[in-house]
Residue, then its C-alpha position, 0 to 999 in steps of 0.5 A: x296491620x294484624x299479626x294474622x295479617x302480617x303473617x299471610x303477607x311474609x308468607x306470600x311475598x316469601x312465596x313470591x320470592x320463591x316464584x321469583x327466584x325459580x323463574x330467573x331474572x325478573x321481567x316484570x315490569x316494576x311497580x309503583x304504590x298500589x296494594x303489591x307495594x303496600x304489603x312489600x313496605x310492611x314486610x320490610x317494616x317487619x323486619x326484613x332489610x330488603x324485599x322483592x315481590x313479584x305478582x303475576x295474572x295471566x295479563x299483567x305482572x308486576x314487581x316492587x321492592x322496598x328496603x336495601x340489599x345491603x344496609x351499609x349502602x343502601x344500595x335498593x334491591x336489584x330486579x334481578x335479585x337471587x334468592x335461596x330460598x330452600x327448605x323455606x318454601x314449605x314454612x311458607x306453605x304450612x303457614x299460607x295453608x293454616x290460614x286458610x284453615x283458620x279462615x275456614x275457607x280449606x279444610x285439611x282433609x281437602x285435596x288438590x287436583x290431579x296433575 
């Protein structure tokens, strides 16, 4: 996995978590393999002790987690696990945002739609 690679995918289950963390208790129904899981397993091989990622299409949401909650134990990430994630949230956004400049597929200078 490339750095630029790695990052987008720290951003985005950070991102994720910070959905997550919003929204409550998870209800998604957990996940085995596929893509979601892979990018969890590798965020996790970062560096991270644990991670909890969720995905969500208008259809279908999907949970995985990978590594522990705590070392010492082992004991697996819990579905239901509170993460404060803060002022985080904005390095997250600034780095998901300079990739896609860096993919050219925003330009700075864009905006967003209205509300």
């Amino acid at each position: 996995m490339t750095l630029s690679r790695r990052a987008a995918v720290t951003a985005a289950a950070g991102t994720l978590l910070a959905g997550a963390a919003a929204s409550g208790p998870a209800a998604a129904a957990p996940a085995t393999g596929g893509p979601l899981q892979r990018d969890a397993d590798a965020v996790r091989d970062t560096g991270a002790t644990g991670v909890l990622a969720e995905a969500q299409t208008t259809h279908h949401r999907a949970a995985v987690r990978s590594g522990a909650a705590a070392l010492a134990s082992g004991t697996p990430v819990p579905w239901d696990a509170y993460y404060r994630i803060g002022s985080d949230t904005k390095t997250f956004t600034a780095t998901i945002t300079l990739q896609l400049v860096g993919e050219n597929r925003i330009r700075l200078t864009d905006t967003g739609p209205s509300p």
